[in-house]
LOLUMGU-94372 format. One record per residue (C-alpha): residue in three letters; x, y, z. Coordinates in Angstrom, 1 decimal. Each point is the difference from the previous one (the first is absolute). Layout:
N
node rest=ALA | u=X | v=Y | w=Z
...
% end
This chain:
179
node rest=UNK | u=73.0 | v=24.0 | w=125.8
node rest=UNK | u=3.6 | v=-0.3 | w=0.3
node rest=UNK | u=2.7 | v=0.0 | w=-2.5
node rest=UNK | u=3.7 | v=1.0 | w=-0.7
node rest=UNK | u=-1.5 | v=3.4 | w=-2.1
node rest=UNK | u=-2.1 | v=0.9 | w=2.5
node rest=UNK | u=0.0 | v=3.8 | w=1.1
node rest=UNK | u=-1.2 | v=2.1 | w=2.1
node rest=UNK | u=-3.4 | v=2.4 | w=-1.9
node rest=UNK | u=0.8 | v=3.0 | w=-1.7
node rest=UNK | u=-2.2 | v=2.5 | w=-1.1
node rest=UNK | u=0.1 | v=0.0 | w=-3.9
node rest=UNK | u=-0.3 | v=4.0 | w=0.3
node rest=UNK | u=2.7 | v=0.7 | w=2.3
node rest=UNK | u=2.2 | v=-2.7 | w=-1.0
node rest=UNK | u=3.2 | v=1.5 | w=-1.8
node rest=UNK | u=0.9 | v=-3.0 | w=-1.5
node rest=UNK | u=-3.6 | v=0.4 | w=-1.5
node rest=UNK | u=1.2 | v=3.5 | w=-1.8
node rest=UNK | u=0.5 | v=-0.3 | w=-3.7
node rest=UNK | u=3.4 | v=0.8 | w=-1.5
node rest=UNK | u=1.3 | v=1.8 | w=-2.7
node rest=UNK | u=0.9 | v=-1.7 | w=-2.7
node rest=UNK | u=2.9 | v=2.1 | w=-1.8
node rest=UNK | u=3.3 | v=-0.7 | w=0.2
node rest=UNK | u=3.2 | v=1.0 | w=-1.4
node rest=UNK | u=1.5 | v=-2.0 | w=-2.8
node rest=UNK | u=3.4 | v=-0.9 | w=2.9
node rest=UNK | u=-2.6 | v=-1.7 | w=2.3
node rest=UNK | u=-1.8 | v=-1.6 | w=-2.7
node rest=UNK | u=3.2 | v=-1.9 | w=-1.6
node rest=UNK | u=0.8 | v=-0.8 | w=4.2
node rest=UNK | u=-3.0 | v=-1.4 | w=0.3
node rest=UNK | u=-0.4 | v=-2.1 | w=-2.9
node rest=UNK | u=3.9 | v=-0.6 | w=0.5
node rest=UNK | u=-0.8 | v=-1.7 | w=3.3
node rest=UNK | u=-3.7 | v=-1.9 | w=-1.1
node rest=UNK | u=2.3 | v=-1.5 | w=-2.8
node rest=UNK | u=2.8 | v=-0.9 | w=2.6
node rest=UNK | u=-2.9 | v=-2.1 | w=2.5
node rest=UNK | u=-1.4 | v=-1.0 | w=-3.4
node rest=UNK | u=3.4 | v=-1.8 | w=-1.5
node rest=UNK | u=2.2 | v=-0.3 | w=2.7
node rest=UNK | u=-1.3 | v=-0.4 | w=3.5
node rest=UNK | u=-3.1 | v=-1.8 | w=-0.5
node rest=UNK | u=2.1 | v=-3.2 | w=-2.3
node rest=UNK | u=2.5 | v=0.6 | w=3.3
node rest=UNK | u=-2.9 | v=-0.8 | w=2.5
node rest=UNK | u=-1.7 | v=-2.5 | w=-2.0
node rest=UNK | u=3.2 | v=-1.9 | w=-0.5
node rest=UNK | u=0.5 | v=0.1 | w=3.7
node rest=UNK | u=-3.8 | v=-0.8 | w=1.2
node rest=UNK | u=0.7 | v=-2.8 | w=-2.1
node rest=UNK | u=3.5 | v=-1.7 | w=1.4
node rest=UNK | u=-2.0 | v=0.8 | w=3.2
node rest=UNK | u=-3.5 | v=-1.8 | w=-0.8
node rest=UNK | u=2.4 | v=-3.4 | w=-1.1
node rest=UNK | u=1.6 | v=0.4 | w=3.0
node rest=UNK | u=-3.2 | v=-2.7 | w=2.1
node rest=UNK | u=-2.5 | v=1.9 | w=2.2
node rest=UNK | u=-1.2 | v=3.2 | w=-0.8
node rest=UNK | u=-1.6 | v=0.6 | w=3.4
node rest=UNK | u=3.1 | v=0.5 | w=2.0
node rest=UNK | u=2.0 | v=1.0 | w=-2.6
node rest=UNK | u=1.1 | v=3.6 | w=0.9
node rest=UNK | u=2.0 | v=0.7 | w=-4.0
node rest=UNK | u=-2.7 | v=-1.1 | w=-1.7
node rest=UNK | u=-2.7 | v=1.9 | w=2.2
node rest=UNK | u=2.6 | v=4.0 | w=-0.3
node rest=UNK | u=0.3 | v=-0.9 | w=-3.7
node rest=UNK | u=-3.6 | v=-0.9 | w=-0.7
node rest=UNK | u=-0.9 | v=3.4 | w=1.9
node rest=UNK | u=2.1 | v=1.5 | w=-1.9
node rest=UNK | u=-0.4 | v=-1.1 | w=-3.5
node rest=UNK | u=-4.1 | v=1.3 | w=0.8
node rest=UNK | u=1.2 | v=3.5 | w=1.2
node rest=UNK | u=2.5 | v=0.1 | w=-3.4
node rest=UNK | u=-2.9 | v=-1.2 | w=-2.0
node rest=UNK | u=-2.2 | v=3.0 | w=1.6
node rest=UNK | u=2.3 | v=2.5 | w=-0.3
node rest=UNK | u=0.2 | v=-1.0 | w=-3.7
node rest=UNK | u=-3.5 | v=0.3 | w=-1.2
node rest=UNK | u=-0.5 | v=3.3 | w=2.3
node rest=UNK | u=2.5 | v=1.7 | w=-2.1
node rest=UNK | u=-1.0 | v=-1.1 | w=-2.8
node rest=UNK | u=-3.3 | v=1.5 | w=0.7
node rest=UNK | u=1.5 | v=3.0 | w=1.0
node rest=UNK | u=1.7 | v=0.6 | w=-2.4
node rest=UNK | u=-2.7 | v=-0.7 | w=-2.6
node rest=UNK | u=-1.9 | v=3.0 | w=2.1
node rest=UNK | u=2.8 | v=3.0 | w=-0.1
node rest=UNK | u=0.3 | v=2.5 | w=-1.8
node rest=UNK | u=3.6 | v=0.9 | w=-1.1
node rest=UNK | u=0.5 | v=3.4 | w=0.1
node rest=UNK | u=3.1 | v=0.8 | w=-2.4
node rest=UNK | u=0.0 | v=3.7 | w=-0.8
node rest=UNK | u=0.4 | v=3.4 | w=2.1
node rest=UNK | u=-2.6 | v=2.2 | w=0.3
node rest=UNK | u=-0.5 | v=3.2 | w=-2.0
node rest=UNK | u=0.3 | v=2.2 | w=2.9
node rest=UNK | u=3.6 | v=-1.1 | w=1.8
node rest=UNK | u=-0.7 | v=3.2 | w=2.7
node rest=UNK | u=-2.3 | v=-1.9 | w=1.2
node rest=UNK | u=-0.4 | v=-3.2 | w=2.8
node rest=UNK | u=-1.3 | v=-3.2 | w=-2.0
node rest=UNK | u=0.7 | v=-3.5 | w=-0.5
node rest=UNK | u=3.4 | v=-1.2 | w=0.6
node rest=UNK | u=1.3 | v=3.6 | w=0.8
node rest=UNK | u=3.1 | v=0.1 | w=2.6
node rest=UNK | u=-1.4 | v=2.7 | w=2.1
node rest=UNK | u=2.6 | v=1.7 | w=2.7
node rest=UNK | u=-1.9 | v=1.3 | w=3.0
node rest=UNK | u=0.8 | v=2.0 | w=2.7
node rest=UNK | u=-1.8 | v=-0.3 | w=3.4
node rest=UNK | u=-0.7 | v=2.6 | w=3.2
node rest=UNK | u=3.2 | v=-1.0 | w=1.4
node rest=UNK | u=2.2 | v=0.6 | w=-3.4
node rest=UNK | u=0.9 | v=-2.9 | w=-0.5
node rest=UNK | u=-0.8 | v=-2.0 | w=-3.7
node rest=UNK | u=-0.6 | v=-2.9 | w=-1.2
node rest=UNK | u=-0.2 | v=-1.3 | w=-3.5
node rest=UNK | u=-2.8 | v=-2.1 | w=-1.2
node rest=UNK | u=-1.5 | v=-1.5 | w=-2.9
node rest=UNK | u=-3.5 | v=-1.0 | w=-0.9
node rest=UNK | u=-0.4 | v=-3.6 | w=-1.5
node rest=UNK | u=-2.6 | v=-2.5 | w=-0.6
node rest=UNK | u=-0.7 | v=-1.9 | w=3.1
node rest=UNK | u=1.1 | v=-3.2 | w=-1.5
node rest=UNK | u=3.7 | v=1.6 | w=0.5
node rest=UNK | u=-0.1 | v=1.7 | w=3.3
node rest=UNK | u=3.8 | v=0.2 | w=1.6
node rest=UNK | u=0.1 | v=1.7 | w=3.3
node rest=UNK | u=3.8 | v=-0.1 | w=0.2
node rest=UNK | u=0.2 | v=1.8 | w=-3.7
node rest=UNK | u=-2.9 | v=1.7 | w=1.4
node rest=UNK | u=-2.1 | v=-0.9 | w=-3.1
node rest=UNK | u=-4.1 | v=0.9 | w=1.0
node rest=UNK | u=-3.0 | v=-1.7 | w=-1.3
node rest=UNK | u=-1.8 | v=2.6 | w=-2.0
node rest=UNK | u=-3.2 | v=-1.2 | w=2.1
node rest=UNK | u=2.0 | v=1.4 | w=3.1
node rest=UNK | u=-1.7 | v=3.0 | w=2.2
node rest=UNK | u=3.4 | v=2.2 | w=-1.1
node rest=UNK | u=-0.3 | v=-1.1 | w=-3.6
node rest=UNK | u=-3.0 | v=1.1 | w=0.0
node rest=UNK | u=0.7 | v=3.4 | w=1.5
node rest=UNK | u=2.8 | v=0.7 | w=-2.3
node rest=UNK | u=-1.6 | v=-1.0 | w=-3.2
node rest=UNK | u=-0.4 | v=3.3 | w=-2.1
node rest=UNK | u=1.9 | v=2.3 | w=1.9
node rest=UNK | u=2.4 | v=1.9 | w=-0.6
node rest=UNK | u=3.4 | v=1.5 | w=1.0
node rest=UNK | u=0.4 | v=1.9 | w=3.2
node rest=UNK | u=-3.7 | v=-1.0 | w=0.8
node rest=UNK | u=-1.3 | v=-0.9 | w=3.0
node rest=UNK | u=-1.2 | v=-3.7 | w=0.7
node rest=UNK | u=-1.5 | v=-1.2 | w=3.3
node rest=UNK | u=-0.6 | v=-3.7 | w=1.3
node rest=UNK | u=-1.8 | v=-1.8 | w=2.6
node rest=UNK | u=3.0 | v=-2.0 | w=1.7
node rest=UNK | u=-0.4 | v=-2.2 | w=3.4
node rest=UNK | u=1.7 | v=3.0 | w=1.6
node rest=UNK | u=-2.3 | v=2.5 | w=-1.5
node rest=UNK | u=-0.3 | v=2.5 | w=-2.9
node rest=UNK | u=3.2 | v=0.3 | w=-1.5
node rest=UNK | u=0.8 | v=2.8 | w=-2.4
node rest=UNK | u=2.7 | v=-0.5 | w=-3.0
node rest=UNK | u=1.7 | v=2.8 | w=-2.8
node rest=UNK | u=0.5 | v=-1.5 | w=-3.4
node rest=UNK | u=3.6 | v=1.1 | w=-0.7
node rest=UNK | u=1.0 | v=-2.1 | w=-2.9
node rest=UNK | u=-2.0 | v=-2.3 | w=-2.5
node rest=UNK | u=1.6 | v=-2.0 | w=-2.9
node rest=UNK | u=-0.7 | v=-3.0 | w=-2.0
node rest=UNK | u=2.7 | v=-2.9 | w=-1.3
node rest=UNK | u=-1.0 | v=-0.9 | w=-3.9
node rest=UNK | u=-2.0 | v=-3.0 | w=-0.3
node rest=UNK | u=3.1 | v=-2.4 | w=-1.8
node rest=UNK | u=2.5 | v=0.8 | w=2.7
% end
């Protein structure tokens, strides 16, 4: 059988796109996300179907490359839409600190220092709002996961492709939920 969403097997119980996420989030990613599912909702899908339109009037819809983009477009918008909107009817929004600020937990900024001395600043998120260039990590994430609980100056190793690597908590803070 043959088809256009055709793939190759996976394994159900190796598959990581199999793996169930979390579902917190903070209340910043929450509003972003249902910022942007009302954005597709009101302004780009009327855009698409407006254009799939002119392009449909325009004769044969065979050959016609506009109305073929916009039609594939207008179904990925219309996607995007109702995953959201399921998402977001599954999270969990997660809109006060935790009783114990000395310690790692959800949507803690955590400053690390590695072997070599050098840190790095993270902070641990729902995986709806991963950012690797804020360096923003899924909570589901093997380092998340490591550094949930601890405390400062403790010790934290991971499995990384390179090997074990060992971090020192040096700083831990929190930003208040209405910032």
């Amino acid at each position: 059988m043959q088809g256009r969403n055709m793939t190759r097997w996976r394994d159900p119980k190796t598959d990581p796109r199999q793996e169930k996420k979390s579902n917190v989030i903070t209340p910043q990613g929450h509003a972003k996300m249902k910022a942007l599912a009302d954005h597709l909702r009101r302004v780009r899908r009327p855009e698409l179907s407006r254009k799939t339109g002119e392009a449909a009037a325009m004769g044969d819809r065979s050959e016609n490359a506009d109305y073929t983009y916009n039609k594939k477009a207008l179904n990925q918008t219309i996607a995007k839409i109702a995953y959201l909107e399921k998402r977001l009817d599954e999270l969990t929004i997660i809109d006060r600190l935790p009783a114990d600020l000395e310690r790692v937990y959800f949507a803690a900024f955590v400053t690390l220092e590695d072997e070599q001395g050098e840190e790095m600043e993270i902070r641990i998120v729902g995986p709806d709002e991963t950012d690797n260039a804020r360096r923003w990590i899924s909570v589901d994430a093997p380092l998340a996961r490591a550094l949930l609980g601890k405390g400062l100056d403790d010790d934290v190793s991971v499995a990384a492709p390179g090997g074990e690597t060992t971090y020192i908590i040096t700083a831990i803070r929190y930003q208040s939920p209405e910032a």
